[in-house]
N, C-alpha and C positions, 0 to 999 in steps of 0.2 A: 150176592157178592157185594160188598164193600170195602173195596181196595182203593177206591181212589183215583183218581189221574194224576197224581203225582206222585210216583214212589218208587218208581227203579231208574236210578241214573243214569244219566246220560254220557258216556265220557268221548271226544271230538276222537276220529279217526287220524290220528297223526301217524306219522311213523314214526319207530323210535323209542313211542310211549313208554314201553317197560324197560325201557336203557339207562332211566334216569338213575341214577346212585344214590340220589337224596330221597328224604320222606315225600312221598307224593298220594294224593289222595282227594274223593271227592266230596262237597262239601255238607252233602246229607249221608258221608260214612265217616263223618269227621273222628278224625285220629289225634285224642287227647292226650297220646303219649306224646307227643311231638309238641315241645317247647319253640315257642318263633321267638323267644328274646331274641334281639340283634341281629336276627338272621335275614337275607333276602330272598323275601318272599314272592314268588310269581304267579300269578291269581290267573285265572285263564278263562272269560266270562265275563258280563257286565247285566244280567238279567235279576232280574227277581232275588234269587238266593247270593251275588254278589254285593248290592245294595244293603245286606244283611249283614252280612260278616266284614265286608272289607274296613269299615270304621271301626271295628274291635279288632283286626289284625294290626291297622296302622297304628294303634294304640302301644303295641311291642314289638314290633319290626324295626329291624334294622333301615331296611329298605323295602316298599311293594313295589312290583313292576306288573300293574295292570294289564292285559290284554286284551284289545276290546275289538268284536270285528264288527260291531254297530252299535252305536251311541241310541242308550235309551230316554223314552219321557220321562223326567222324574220331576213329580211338584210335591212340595209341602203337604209332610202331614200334619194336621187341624187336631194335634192332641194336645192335649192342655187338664189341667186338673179343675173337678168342680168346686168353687165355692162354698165357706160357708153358707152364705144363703140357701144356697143352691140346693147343700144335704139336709137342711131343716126342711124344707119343701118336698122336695124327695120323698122326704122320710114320714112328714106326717101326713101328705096327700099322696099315696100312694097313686093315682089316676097322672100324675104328672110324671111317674114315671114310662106308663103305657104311651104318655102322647110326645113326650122326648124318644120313645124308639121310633113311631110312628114317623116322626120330623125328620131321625137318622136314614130310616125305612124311604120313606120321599122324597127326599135330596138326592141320595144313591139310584134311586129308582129312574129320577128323571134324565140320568144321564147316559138310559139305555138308548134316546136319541139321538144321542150325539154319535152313537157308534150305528144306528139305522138307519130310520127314516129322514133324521133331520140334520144332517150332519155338519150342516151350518154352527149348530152349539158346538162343536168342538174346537170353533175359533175361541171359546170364554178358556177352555183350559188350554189351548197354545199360548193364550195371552199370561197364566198363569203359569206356567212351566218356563217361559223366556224370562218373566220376573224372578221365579226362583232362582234359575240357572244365573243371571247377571247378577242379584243380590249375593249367591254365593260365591261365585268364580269372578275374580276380578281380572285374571290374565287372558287377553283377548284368546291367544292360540290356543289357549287349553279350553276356552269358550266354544273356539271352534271345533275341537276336537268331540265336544260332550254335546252337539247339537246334530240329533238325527235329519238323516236324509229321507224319511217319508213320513208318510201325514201321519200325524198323532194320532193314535188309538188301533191304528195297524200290527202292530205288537203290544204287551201288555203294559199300562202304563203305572209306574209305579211309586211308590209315594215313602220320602224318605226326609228328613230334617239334618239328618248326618252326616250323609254319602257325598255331598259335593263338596264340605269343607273338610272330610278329609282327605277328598282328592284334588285338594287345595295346598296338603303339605310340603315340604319339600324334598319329605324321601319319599312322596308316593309317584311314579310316575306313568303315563297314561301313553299305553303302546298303542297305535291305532292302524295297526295291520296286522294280516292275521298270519296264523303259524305255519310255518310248512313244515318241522320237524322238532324231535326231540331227541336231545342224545346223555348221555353221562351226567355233563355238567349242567345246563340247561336248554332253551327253544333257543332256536333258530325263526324270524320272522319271514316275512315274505319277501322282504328288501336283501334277504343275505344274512340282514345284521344275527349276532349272536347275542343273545342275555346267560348272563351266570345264574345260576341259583341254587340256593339248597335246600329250599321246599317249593313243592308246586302243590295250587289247590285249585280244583276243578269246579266253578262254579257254573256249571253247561247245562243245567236243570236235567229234565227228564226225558224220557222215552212216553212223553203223554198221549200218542196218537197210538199207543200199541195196547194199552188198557188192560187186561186180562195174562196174558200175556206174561212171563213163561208158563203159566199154567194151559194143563192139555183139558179143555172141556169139552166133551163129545154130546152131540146130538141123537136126534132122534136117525135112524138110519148111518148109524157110524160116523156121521159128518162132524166134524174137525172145526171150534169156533173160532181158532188161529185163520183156516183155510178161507172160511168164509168169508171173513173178513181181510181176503189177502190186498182188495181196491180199498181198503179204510172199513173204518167202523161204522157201525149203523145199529140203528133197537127203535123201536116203535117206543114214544115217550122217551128215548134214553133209558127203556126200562127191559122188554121182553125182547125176543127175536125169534124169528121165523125158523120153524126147525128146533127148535133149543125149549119144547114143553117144560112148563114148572122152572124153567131160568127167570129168575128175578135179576135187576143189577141197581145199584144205589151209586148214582155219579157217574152214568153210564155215557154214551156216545152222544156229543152234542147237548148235553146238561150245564156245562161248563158257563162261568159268566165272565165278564167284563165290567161289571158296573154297582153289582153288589152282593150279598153273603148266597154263600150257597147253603147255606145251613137253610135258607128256607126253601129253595130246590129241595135238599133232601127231606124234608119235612112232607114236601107234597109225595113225595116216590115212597118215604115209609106209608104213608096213610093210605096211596093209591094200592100198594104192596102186600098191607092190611087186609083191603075191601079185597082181593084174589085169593088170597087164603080163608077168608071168613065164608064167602060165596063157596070156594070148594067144599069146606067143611059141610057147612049147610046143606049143600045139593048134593053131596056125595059124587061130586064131580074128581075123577083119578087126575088129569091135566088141565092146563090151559094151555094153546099154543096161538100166539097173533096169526091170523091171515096172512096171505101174501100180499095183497089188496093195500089193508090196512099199511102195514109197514112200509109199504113202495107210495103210497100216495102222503105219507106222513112225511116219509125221508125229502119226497122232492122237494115239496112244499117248505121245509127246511134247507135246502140248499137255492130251492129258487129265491130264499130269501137272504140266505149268506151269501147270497153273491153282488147285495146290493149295499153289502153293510161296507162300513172301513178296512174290514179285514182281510175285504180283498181286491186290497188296493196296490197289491204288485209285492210287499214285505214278504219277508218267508218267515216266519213264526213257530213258535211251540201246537199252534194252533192247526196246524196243517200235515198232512200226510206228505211223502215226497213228491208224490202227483202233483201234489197241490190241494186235495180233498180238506176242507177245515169238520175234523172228524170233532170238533170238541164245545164251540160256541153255542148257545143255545140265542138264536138272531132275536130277540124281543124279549117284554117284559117279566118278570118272571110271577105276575100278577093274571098274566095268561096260559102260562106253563102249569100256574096253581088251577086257574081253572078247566083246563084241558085232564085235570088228573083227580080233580073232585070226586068224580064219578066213574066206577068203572063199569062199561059198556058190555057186557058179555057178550052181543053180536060182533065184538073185534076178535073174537076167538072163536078158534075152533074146540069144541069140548069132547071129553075122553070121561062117560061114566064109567 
């Protein structure tokens, strides 16, 4: 399976929802018939996929009316174009482009500290998120409003150049309480107050802790991977699971990062993915299925260790199940995750000639 943890919408439990009269819809089903010249727009979100869009909404809107029920970290993104120099070098020392990924690679890397063992680093990016936030927002209240109430790195921190100044406009305004309903015309907030609107766009990310999910995958003895999973997810490596022979998953439970590309996570799960299909072929082995051992002493060790990260530091998060399980972060480097999936172990399984 390679579906992802990000791909089935999220959309907020309000009442009302489908009472709206105007175009309404979420922002990873985004609906291109719907012209927003002039119109007032109600954005409903302030996470990851708002950051995105709202500078290109305020761009033809009449009006946005933000709704935000917690003000996220946003610093500066460090994009810039390379120099001439820069492509002459490049181009004819090709080695200089392996050790500019490598420098990308190790700058990202080191700031899986700040979100674990060492959380002390995380004061270098508070320092840099309050310089962006004051560089861009110069109205003290609207400063106030766009400054979270828990420690940085607790939810996802996100990186934008755009997002503040055009929530600096003067038709963009920033609700910062959250909805209790929707009717006809538009939301109702938590104060009573009423907002008009005639488009509403749902920026509420995903369903990322349900993973698989609406698909029905059945196990070994009828067992249900929905069911199983009904206290949150779990997989040995974020890859097999217990019961589920021959279920491979690429971005599976607790792969998830904070700090840098997952494209190298999934680099190590195809390889490790690889080495189980090569070995079955070989051996003429029918299944693999993890231990119970394996998977229960992998999992704690992963949770014994998400519980000392930032993440769980009291925020409620995309990150987390409604328990509170963080079914998604992988807690440490992912230079250790590569090594942990180098090798595949055939004594973690049980085998089926």
């Amino acid at each position: 399976t390679a579906t992802g943890q990000l791909n089935q919408p999220a959309y907020p439990p309000l009442s009302g929802i489908e009472d709206f009269a105007g175009a309404h819809f979420h922002s990873a089903r985004w609906d291109h018939d719907v012209d927003l010249t002039g119109k007032t727009v109600a954005v409903v979100g302030t996470g990851a996929s708002a950051i995105q869009f709202v500078p290109e909404v305020a761009k033809v809107a009449g009006k946005v009316k933000l709704f935000q029920r917690s003000a996220a970290h946003v610093i500066a993104k460090p994009d810039r174009a390379y120099s001439k120099l820069e492509h002459q070098v490049l181009s004819k020392a090709p080695i200089t482009q392996t050790l500019d990924r490598l420098r990308i690679y190790a700058t990202n890397e080191s700031r899986a500290l700040g979100f674990t063992t060492f959380q002390k680093a995380m004061k270098v990016y508070e320092w840099l998120f309050s310089r962006h936030l004051k560089q861009q927002i110069k109205d003290p209240a609207l400063r106030e409003k766009l400054t979270p109430d828990y420690p940085m790195g607790c939810k996802r921190i996100l990186m934008s150049n755009d997002y503040y100044p055009a929530l600096a406009q003067d038709h963009v305004e920033v609700i910062n309480h959250g909805i209790s309903s929707v009717d006809q015309r538009g939301l109702t907030d938590s104060t009573g107050t009423h907002h008009d609107a005639d488009v509403i766009i749902y920026g509420t990310g995903f369903k990322a802790t349900d993973f698989l999910t609406p698909m029905t995958i059945t196990g070994r003895d009828g067992a249900d991977l929905n069911a199983v999973w009904k206290d949150g997810a779990e997989a040995y490596l974020g890859i097999t699971v217990r019961g589920f022979p021959n279920l491979f998953m690429l971005y599976g439970p607790n792969t998830n990062l904070g700090h840098n590309s997952i494209i190298y996570m999934l680099e190590s799960q195809i390889h490790y993915i690889l080495q189980c299909v090569a070995e079955m072929d070989e051996q003429g082995i029918k299944a693999l299925e993890v231990r119970d051992r394996v998977q229960e002493d992998f999992n704690k060790t992963v949770q014994d260790k998400i519980s000392n990260t930032v993440w769980d530091k009291g925020c409620h998060s995309w990150y987390k199940t409604e328990s509170g399980k963080n079914t998604n972060n992988w807690p440490g480097f992912t230079f250790d995750y590569r090594r942990q999936t180098r090798t595949l172990d055939l004594n973690d399984y049980e085998l089926l000639r």
